[in-house]
MOPAC internal coordinates of N, CA, C and O (Angstrom, degrees):
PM7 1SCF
backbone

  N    0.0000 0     0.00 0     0.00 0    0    0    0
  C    1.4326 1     0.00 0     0.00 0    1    0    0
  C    1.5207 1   110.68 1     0.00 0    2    1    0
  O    1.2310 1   113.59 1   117.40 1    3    2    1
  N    1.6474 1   129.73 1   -62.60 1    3    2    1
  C    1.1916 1   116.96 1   155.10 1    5    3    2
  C    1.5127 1   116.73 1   -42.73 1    6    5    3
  O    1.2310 1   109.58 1   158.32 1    7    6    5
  N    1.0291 1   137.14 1   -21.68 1    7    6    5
  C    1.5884 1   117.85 1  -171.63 1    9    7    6
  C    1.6139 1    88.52 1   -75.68 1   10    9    7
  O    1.2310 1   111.31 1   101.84 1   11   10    9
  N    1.1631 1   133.97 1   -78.16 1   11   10    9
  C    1.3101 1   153.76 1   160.83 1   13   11   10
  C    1.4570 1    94.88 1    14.19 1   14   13   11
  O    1.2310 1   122.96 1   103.35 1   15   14   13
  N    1.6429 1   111.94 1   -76.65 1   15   14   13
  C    1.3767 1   121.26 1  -148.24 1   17   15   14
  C    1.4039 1    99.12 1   -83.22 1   18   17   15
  O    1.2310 1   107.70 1   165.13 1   19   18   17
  N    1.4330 1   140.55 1   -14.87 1   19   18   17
  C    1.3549 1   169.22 1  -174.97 1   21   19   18
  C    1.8726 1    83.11 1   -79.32 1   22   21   19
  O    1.2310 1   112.64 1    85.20 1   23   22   21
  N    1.1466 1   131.51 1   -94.80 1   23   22   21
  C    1.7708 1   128.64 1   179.36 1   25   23   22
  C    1.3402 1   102.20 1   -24.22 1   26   25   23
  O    1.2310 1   122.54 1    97.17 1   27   26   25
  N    1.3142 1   112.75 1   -82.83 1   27   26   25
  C    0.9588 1   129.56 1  -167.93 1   29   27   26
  C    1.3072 1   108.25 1   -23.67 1   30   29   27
  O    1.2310 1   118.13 1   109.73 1   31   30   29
  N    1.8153 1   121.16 1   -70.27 1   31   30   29
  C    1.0775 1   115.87 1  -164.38 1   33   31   30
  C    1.8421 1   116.69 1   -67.12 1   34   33   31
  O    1.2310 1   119.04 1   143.93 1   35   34   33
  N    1.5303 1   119.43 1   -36.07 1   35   34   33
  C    1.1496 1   137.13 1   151.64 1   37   35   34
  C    1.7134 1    99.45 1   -25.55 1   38   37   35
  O    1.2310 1   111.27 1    56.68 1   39   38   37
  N    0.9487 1   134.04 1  -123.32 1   39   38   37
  C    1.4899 1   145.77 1   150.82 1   41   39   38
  C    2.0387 1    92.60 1    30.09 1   42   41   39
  O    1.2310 1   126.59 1   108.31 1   43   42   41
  N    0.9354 1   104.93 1   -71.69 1   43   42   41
  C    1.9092 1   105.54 1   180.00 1   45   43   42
  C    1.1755 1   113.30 1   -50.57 1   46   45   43
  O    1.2310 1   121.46 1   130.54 1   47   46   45
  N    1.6884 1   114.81 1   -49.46 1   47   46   45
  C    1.1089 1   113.56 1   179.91 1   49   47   46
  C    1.7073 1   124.41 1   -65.38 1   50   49   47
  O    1.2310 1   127.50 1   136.53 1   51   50   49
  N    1.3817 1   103.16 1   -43.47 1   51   50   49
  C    1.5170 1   105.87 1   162.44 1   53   51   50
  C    1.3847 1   133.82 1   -53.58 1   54   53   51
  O    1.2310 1   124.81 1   133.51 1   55   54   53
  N    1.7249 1   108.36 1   -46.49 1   55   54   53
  C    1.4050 1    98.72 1   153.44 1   57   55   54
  C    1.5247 1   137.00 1   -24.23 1   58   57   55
  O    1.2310 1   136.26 1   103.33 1   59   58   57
  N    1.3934 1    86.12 1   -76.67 1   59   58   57
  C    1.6820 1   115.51 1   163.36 1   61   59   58
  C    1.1688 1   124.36 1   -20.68 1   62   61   59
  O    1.2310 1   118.13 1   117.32 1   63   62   61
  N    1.5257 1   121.18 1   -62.68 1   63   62   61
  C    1.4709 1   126.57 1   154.53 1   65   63   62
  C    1.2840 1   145.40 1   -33.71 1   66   65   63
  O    1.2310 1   132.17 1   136.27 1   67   66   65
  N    1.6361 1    94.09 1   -43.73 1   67   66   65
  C    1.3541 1   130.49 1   173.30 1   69   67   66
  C    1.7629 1   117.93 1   -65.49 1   70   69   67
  O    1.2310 1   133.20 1   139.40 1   71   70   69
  N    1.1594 1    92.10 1   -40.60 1   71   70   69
  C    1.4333 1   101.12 1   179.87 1   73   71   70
  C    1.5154 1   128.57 1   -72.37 1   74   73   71
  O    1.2310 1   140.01 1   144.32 1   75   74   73
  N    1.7460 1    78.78 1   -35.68 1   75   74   73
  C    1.6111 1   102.64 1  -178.04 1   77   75   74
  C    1.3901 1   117.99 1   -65.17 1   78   77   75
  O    1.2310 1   127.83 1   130.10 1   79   78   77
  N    1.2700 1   102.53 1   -49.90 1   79   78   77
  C    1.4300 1   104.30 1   175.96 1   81   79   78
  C    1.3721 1   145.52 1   -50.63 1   82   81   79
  O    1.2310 1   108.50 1   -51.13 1   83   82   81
  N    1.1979 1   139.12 1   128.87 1   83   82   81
  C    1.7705 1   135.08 1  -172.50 1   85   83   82
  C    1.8094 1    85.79 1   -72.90 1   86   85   83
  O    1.2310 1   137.98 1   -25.57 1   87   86   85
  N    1.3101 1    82.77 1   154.43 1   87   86   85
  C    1.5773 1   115.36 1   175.22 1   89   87   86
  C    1.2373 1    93.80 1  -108.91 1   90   89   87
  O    1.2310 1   130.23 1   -13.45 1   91   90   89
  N    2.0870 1    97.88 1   166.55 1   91   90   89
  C    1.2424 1   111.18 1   172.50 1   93   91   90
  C    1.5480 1   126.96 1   -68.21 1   94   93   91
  O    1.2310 1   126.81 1   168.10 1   95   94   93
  N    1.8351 1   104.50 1   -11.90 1   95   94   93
  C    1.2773 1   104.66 1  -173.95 1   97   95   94
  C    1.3985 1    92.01 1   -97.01 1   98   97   95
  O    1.2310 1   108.87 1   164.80 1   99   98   97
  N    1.1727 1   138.44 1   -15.20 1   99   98   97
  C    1.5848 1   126.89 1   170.30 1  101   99   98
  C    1.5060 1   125.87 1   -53.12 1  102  101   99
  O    1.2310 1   135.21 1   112.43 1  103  102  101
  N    1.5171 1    88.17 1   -67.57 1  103  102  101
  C    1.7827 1   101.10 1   144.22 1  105  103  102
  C    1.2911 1   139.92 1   -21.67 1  106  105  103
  O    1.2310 1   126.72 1   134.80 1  107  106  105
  N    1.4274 1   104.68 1   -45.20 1  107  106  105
  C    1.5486 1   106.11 1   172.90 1  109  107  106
  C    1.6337 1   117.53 1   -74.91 1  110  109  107
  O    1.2310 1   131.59 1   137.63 1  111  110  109
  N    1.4453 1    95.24 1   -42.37 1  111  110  109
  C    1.2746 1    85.86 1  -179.31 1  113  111  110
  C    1.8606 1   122.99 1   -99.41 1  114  113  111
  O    1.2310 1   132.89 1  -178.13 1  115  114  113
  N    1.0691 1    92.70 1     1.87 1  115  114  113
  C    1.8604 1    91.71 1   143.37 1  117  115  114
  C    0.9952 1   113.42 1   -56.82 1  118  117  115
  O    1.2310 1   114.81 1   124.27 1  119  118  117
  N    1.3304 1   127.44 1   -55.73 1  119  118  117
  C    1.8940 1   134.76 1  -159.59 1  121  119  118
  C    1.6800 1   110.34 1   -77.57 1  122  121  119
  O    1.2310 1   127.05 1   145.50 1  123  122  121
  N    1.7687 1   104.05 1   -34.50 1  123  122  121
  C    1.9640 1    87.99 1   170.10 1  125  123  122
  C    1.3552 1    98.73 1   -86.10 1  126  125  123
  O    1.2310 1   117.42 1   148.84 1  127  126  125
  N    1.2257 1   122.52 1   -31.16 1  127  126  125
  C    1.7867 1    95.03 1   163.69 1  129  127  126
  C    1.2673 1   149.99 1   -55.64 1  130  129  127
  O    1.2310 1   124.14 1   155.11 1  131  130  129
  N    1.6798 1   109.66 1   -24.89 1  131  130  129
  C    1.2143 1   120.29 1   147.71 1  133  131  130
  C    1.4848 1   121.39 1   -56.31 1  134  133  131
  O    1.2310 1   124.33 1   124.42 1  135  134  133
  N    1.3580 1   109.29 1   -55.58 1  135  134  133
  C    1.2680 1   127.19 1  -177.92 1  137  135  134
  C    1.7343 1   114.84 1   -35.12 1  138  137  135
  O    1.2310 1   128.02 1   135.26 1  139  138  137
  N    1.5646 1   102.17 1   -44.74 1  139  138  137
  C    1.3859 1   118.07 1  -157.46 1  141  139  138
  C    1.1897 1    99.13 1   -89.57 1  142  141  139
  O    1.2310 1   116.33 1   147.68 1  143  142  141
  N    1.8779 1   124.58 1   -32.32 1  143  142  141
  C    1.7499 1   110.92 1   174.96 1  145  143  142
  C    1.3629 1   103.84 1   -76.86 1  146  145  143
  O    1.2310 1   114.59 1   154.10 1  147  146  145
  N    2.1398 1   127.86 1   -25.90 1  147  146  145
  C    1.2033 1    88.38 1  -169.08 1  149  147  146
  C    1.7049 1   113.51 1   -62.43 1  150  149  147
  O    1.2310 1   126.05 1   146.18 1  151  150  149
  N    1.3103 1   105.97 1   -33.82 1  151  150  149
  C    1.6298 1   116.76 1  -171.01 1  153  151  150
  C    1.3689 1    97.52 1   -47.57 1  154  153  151
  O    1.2310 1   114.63 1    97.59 1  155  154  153
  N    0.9644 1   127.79 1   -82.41 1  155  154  153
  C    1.5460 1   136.76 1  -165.21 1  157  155  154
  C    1.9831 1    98.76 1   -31.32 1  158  157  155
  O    1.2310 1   125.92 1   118.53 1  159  158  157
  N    1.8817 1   106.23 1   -61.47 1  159  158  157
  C    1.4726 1    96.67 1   162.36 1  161  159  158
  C    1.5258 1   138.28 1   -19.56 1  162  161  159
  O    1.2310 1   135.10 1   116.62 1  163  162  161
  N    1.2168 1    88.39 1   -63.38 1  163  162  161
  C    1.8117 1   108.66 1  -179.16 1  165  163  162
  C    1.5525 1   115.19 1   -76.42 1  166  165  163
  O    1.2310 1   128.22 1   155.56 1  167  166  165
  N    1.5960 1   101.78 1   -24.44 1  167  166  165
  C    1.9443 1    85.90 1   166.70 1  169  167  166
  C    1.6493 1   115.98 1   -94.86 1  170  169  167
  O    1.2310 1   125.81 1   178.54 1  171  170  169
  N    1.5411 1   106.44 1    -1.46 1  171  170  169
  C    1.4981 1   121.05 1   165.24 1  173  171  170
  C    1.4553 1   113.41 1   -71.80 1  174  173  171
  O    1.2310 1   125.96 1   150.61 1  175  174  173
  N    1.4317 1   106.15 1   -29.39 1  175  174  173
  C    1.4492 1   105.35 1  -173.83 1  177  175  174
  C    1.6824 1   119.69 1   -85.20 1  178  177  175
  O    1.2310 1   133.30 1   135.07 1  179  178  177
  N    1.6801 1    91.89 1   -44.93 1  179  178  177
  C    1.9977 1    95.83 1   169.40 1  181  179  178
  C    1.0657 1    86.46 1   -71.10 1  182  181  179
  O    1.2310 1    89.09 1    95.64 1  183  182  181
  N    1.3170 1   168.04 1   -84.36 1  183  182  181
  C    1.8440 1   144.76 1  -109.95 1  185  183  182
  C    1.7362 1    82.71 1   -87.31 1  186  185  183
  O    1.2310 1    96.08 1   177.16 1  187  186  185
  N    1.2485 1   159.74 1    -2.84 1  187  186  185
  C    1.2231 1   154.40 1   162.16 1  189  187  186
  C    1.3912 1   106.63 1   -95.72 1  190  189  187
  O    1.2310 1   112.95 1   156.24 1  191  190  189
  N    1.1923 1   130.92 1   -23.76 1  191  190  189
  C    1.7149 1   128.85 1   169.85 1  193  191  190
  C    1.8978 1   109.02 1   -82.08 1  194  193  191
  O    1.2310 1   131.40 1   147.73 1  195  194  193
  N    1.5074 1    95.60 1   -32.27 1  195  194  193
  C    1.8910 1   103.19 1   166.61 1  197  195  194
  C    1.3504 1   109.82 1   -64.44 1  198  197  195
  O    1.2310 1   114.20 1   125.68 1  199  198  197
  N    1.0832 1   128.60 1   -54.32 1  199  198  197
  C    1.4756 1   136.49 1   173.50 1  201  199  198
  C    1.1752 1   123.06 1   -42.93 1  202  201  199
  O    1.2310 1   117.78 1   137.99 1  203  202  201
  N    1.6288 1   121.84 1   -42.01 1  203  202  201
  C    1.1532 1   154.31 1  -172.73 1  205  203  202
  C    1.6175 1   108.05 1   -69.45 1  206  205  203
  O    1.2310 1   127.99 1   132.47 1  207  206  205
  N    1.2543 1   102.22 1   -47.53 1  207  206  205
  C    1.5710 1   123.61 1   174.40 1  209  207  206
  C    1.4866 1   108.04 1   -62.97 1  210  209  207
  O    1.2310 1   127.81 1    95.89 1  211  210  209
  N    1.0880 1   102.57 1   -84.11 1  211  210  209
  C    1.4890 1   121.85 1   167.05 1  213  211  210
  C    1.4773 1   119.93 1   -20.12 1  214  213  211
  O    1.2310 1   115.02 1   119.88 1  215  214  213
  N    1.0882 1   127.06 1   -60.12 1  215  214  213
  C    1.3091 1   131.89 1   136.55 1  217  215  214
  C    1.9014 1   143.29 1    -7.70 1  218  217  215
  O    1.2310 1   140.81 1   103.81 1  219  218  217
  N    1.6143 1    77.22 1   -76.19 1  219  218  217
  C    1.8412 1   100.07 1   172.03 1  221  219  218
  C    1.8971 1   100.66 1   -60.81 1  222  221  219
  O    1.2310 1   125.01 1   153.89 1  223  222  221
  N    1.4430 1   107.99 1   -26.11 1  223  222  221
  C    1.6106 1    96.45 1  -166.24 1  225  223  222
  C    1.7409 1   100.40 1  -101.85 1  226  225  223
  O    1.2310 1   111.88 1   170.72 1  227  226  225
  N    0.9985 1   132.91 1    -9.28 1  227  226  225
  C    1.5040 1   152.82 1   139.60 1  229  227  226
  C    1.3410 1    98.45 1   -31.33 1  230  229  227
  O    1.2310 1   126.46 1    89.73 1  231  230  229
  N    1.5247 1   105.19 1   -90.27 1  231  230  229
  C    1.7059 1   119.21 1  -177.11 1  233  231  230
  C    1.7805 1   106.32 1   -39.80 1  234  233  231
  O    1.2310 1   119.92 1   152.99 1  235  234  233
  N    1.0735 1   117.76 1   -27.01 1  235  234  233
  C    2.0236 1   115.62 1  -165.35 1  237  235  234
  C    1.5866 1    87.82 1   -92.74 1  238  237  235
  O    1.2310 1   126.22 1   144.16 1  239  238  237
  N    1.3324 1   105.64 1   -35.84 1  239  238  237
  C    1.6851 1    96.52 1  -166.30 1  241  239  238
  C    1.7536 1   116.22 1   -73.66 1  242  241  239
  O    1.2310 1   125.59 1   155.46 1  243  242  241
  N    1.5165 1   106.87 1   -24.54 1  243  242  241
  C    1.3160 1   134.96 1  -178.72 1  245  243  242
  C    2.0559 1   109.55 1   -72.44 1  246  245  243
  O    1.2310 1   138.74 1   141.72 1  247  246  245
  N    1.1133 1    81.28 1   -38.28 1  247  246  245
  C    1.6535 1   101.12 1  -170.80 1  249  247  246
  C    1.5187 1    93.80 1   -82.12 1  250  249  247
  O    1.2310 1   111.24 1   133.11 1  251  250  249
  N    1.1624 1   134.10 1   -46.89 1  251  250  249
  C    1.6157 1   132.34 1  -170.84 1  253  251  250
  C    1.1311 1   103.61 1   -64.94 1  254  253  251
  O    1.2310 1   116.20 1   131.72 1  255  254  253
  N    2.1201 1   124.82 1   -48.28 1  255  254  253
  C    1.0607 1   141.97 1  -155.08 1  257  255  254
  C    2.0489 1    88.01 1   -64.93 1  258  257  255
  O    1.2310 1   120.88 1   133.69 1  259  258  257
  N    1.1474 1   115.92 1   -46.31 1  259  258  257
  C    1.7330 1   119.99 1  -167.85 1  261  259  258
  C    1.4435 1   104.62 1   -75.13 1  262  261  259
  O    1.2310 1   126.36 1   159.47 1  263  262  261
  N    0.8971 1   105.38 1   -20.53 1  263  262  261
  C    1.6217 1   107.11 1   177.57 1  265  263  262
  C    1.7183 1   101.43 1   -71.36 1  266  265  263
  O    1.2310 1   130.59 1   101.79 1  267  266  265
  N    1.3115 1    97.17 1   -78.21 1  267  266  265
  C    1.6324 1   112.28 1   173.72 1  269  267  266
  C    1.6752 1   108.69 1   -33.48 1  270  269  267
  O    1.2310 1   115.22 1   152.83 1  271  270  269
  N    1.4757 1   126.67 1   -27.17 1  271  270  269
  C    1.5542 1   119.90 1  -169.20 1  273  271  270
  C    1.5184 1    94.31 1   -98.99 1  274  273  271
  O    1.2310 1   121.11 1   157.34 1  275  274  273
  N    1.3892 1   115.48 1   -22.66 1  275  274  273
  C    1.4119 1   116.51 1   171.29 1  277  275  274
  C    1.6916 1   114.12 1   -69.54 1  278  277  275
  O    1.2310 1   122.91 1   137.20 1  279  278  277
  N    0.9143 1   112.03 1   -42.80 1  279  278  277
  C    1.4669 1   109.36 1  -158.79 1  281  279  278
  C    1.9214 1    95.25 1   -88.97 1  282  281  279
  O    1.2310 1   119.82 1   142.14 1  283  282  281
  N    1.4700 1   117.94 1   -37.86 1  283  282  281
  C    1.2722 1    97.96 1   156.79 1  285  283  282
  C    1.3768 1   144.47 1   -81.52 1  286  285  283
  O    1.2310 1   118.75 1  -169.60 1  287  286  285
  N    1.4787 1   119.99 1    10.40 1  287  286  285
  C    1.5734 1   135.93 1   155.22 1  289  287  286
  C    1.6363 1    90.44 1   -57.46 1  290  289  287
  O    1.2310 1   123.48 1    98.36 1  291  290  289
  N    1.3180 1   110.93 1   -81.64 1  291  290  289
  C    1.5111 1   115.52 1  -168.16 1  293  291  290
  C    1.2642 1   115.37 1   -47.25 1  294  293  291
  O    1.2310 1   116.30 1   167.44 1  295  294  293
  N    1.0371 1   124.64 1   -12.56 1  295  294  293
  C    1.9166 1   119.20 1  -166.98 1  297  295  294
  C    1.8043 1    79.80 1   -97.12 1  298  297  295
  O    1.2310 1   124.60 1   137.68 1  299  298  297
  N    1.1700 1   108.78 1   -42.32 1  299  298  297
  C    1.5529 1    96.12 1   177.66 1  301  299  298
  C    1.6463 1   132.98 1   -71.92 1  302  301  299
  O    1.2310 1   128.39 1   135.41 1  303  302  301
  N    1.2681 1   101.45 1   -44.59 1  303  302  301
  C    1.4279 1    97.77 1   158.01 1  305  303  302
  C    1.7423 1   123.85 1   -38.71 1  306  305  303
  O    1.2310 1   117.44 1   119.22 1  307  306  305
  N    1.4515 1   122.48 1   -60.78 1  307  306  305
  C    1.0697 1   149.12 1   163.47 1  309  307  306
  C    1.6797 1   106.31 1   -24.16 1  310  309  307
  O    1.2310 1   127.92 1   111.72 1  311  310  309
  N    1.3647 1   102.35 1   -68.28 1  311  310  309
  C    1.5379 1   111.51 1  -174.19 1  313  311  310
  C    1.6404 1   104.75 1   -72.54 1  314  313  311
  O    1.2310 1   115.90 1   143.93 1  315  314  313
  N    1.1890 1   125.39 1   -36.07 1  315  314  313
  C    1.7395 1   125.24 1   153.76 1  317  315  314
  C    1.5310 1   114.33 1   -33.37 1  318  317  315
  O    1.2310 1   123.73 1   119.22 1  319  318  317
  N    1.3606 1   110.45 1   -60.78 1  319  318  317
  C    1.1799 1   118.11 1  -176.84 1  321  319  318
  C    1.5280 1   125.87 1   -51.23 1  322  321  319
  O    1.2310 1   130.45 1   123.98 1  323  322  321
  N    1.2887 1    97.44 1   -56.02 1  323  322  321
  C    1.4385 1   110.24 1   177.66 1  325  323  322
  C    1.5849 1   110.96 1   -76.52 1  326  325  323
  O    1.2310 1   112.61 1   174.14 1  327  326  325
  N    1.2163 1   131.56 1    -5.86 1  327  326  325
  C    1.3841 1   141.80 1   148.45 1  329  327  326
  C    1.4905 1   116.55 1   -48.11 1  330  329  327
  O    1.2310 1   128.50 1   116.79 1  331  330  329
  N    1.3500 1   101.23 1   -63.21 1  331  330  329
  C    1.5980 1   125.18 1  -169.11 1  333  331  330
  C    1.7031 1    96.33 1   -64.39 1  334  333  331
  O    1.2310 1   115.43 1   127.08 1  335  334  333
  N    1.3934 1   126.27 1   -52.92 1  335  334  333
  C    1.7405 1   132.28 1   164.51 1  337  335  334
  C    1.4394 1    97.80 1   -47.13 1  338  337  335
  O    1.2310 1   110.10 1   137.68 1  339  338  337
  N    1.0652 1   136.19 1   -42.32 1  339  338  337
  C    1.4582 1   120.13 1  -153.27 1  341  339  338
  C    1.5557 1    94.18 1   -98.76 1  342  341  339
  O    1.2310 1   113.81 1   130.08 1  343  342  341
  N    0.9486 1   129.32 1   -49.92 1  343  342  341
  C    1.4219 1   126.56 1   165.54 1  345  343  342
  C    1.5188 1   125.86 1   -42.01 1  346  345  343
  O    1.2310 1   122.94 1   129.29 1  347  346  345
  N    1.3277 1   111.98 1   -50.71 1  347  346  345
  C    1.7939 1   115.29 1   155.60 1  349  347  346
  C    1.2706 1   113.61 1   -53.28 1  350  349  347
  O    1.2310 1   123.31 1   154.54 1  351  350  349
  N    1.7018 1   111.26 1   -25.46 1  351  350  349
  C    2.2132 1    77.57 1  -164.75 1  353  351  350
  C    1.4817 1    85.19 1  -106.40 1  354  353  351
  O    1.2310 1   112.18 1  -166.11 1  355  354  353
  N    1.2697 1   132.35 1    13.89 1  355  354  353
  C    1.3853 1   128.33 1   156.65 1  357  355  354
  C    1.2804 1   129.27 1   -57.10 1  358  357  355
  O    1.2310 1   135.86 1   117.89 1  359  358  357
  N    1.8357 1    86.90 1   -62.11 1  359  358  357
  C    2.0758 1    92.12 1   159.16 1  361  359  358
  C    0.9999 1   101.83 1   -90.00 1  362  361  359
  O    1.2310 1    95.38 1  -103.17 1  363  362  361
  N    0.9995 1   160.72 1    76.83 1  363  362  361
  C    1.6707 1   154.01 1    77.97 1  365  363  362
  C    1.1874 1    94.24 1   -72.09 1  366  365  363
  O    1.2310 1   101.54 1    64.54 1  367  366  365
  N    1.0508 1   151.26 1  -115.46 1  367  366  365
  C    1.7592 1   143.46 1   176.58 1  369  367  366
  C    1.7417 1   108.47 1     0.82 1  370  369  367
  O    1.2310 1   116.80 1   159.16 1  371  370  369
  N    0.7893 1   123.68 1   -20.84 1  371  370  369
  C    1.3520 1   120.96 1   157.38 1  373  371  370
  C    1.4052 1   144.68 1   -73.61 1  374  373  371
  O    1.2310 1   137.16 1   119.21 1  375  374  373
  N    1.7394 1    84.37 1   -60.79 1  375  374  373
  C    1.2200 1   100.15 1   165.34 1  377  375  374
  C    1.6908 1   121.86 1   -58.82 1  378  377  375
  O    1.2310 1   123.69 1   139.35 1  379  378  377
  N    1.4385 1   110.53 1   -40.65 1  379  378  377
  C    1.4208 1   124.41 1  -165.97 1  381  379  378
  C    1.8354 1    82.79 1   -81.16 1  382  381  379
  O    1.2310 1   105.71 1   149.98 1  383  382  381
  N    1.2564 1   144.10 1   -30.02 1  383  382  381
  C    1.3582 1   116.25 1   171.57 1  385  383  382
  C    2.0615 1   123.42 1   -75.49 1  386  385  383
  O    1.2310 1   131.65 1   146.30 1  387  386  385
  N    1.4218 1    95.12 1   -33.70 1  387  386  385
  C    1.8310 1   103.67 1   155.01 1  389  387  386
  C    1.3032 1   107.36 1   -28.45 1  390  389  387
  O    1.2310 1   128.69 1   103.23 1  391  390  389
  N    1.6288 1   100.87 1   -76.77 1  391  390  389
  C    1.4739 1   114.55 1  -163.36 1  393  391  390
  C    1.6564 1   108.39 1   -63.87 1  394  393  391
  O    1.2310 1   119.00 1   156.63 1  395  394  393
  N    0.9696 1   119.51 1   -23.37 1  395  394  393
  C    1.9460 1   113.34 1  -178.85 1  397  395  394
  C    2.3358 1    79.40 1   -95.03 1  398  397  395
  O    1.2310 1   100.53 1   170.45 1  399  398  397
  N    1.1623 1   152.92 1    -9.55 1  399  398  397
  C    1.0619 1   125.00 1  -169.08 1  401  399  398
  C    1.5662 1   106.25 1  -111.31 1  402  401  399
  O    1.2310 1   123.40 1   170.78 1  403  402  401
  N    1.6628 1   111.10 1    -9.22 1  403  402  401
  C    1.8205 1   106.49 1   152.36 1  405  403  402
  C    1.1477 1   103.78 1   -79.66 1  406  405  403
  O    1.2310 1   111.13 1   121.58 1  407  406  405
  N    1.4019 1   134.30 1   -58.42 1  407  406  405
  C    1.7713 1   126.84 1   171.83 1  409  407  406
  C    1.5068 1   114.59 1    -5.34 1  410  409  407
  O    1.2310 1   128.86 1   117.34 1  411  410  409
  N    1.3961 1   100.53 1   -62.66 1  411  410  409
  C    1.4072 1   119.25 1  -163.91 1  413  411  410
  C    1.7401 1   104.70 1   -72.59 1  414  413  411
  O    1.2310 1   123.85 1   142.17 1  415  414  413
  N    1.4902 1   110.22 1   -37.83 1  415  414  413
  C    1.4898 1    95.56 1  -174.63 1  417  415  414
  C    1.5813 1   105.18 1   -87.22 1  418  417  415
  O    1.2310 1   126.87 1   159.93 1  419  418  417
  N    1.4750 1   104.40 1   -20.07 1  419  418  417
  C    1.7679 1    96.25 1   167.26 1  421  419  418
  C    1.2526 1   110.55 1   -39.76 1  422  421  419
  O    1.2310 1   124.15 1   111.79 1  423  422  421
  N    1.6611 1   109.65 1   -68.21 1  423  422  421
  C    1.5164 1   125.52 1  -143.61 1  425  423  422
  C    1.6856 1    80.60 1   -62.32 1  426  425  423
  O    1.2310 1   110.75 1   127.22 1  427  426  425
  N    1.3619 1   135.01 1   -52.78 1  427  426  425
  C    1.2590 1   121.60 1  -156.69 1  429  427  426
  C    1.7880 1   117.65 1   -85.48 1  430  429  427
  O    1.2310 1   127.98 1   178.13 1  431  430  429
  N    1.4468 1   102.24 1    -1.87 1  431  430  429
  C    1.2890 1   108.64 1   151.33 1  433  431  430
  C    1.7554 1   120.02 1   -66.99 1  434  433  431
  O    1.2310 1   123.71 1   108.27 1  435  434  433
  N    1.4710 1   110.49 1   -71.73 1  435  434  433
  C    1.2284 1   113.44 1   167.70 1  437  435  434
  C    1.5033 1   117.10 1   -35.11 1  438  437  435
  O    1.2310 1   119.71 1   130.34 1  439  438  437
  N    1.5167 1   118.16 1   -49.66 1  439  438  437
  C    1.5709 1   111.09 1  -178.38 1  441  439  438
  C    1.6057 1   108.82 1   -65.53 1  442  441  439
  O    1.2310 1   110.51 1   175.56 1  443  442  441
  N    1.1767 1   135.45 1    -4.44 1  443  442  441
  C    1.5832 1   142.41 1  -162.98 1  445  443  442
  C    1.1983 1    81.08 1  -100.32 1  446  445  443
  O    1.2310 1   110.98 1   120.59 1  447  446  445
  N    1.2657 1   134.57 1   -59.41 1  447  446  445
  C    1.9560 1   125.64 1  -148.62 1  449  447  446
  C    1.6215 1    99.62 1   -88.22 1  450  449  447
  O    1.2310 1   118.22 1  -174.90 1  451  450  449
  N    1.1838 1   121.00 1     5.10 1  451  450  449
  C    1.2554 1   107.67 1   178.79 1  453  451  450
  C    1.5765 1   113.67 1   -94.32 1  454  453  451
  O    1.2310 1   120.10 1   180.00 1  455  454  453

């Protein structure tokens, strides 16, 4: 009866072992599974270094674009300005031709009544 129960238990335990153990095909596919997150990692990481890029040249293109809206505010202001000058010495040139064109109809009033 101990010999019996002595197999017996032997026999469980071997099972046991047996079961326990990874195989070579387990193994394998642990390793393309590793294999496959590091890959997946590393194309997570360049499509996040593209992005990264993509980005930084966004930000330069954004930054040029404010420059460019800056420097044409000022070219406009500028050209306002010199509008607003040219428009004053217009009517002043106006006015100062009024004033020389009653002169003129004075003087040619006075020359009529004489």
């Amino acid at each position: 009866m101990k010999k019996s129960l002595f197999i017996i238990t032997i026999m469980f335990v071997f099972a046991l072992s047996v079961v326990g153990c990874a195989t070579k095909g387990d193994l394998a596919k642990v390793q393309s599974d590793e294999m496959m997150t590091r890959s997946k990692a590393d194309q997570a990481a360049q499509d996040a270094q593209a992005a990264k890029a993509a980005a930084d040249a966004a930000t330069l293109k954004a930054e040029d674009a404010a420059k460019r809206a800056e420097d044409a505010v000022r070219k406009a202001e500028e050209r306002e300005k010199i509008a607003e000058e040219k428009a004053k010495a217009a009517e002043e040139a106006t006015q100062l031709a009024n004033q020389k064109a009653r002169k003129a109809d004075d003087v040619f009033q006075q020359s009529m009544r004489k």
